[in-house]
TIMARVEX-482811 format. One record per residue (C-alpha): residue number from 1; residue in three letters; x, y, z. Coordinates in Angstrom, 1 decimal, always signed. Each point is the difference from the previous one (the first is absolute). Layout:
{NUM,'ala',{X,Y,Z}}
...
END
This chain:
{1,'unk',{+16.2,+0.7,-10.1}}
{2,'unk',{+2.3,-2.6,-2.1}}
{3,'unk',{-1.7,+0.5,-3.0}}
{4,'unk',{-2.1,-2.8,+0.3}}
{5,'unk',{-3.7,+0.7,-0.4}}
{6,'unk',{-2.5,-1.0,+2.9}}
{7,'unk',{-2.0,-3.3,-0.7}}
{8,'unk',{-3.7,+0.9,+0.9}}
{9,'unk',{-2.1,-3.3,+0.2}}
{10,'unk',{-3.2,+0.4,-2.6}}
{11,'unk',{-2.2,-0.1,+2.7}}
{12,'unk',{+1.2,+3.1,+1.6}}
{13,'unk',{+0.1,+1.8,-3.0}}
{14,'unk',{-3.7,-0.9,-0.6}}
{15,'unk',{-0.7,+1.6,+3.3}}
{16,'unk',{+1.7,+2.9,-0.7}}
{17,'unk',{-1.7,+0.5,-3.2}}
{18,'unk',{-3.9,-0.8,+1.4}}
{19,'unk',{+0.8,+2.2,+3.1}}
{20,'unk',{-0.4,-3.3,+2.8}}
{21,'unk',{+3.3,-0.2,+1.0}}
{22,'unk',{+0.8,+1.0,+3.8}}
{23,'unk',{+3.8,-0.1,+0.6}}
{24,'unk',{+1.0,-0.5,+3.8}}
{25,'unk',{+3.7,+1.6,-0.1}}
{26,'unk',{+2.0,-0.4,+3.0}}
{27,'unk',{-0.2,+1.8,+2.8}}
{28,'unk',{+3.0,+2.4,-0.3}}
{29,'unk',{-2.0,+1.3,-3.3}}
{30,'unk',{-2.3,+1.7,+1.4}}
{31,'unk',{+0.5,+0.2,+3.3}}
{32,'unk',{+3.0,+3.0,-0.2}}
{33,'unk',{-0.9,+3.9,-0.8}}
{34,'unk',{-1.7,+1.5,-1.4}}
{35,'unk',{-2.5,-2.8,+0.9}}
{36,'unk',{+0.4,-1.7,+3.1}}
{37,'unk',{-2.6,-3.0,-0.7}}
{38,'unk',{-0.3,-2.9,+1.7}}
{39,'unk',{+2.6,-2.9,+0.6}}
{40,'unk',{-0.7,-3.3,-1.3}}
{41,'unk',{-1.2,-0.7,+4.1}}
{42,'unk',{-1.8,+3.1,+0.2}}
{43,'unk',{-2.1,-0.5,-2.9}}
{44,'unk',{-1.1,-3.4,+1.3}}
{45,'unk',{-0.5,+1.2,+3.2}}
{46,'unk',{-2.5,+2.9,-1.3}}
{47,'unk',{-2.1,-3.1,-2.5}}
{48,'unk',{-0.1,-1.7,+3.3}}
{49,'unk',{-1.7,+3.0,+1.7}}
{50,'unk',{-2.3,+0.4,-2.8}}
{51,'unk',{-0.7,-3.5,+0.7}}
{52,'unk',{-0.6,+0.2,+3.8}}
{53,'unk',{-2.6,+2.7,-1.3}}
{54,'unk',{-2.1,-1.8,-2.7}}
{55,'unk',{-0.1,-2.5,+2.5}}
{56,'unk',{-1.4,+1.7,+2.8}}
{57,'unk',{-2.3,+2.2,-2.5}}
{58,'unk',{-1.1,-3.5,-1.4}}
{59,'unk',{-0.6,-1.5,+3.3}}
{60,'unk',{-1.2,+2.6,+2.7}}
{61,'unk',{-1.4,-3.6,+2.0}}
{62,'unk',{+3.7,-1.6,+0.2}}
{63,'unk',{+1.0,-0.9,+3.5}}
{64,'unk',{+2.0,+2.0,+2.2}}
{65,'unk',{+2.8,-2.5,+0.4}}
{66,'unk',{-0.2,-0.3,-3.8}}
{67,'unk',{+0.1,+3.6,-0.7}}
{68,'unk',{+2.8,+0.2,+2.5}}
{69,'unk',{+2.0,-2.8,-1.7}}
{70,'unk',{+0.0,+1.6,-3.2}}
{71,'unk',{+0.7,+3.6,+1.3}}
{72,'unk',{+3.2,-1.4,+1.4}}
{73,'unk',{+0.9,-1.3,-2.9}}
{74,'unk',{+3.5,+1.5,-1.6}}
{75,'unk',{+1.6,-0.3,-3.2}}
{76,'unk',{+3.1,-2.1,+2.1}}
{77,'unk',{-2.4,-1.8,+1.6}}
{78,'unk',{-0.8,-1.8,-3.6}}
{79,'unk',{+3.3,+0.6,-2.1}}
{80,'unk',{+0.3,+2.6,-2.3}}
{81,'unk',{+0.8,-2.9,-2.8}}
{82,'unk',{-3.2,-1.5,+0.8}}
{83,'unk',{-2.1,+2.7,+0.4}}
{84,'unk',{+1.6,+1.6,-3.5}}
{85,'unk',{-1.3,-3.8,-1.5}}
{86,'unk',{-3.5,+0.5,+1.1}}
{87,'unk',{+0.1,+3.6,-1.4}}
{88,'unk',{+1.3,-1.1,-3.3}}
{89,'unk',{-2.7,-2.5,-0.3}}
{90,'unk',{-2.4,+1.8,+0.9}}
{91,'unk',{+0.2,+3.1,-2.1}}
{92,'unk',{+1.2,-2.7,-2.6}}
{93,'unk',{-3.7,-1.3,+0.3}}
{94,'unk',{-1.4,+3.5,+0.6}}
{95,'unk',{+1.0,+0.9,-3.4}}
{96,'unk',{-0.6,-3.0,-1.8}}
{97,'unk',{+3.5,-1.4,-0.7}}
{98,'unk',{+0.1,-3.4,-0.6}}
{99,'unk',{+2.3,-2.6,+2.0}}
{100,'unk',{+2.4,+0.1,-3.1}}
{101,'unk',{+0.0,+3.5,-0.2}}
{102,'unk',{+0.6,+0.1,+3.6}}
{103,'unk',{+3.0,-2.6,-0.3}}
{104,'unk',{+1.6,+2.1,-3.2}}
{105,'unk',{-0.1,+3.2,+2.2}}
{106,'unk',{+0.7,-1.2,+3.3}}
{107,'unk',{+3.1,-2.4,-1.1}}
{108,'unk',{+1.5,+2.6,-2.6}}
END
């Protein structure tokens, strides 16, 4: 460090302090011993999997060539940028952030 002290953004440290702040570090963070957690890719790809099963458990009547469709269906096949979007957004909404709150964090 140079001395200087870290700027947290209010917002942050209100999250910190009420317990509802989820921090996505890079990938290198937790992915090396003694963890070996998912990638930034591999983490998508296992939300999309939970996905493909809420969806078939939701929908035992979807058509085959549906069902098939989304089966196939691979984390590269979407984008890893969009796919990260849609989770943000959706866990976002899932735990009641607000669009500003969702800016402030995702822009920081």
């Amino acid at each position: 460090m140079n001395g200087n002290p870290v700027m947290i953004p209010e917002a942050r440290r209100q999250g910190v302090s009420q317990k509802q702040l989820v921090a996505f570090c890079g990938a290198r963070t937790s992915a090396s011993p003694p963890s070996y957690l998912l990638d930034w890719i591999g983490f998508n790809d296992a939300i999309l999997q939970e996905f493909k099963h809420g969806a078939f458990s939701a929908r035992s009547d979807l058509a085959a060539v549906i069902r098939s469709e989304i089966e196939t269906q691979r984390v590269g096949d979407i984008g890893v940028e969009t796919l990260s979007g849609l989770n943000v957004r959706s866990l976002s909404t899932t735990f009641g952030c607000g669009n500003a709150a969702r800016a402030q964090f995702c822009t920081a």
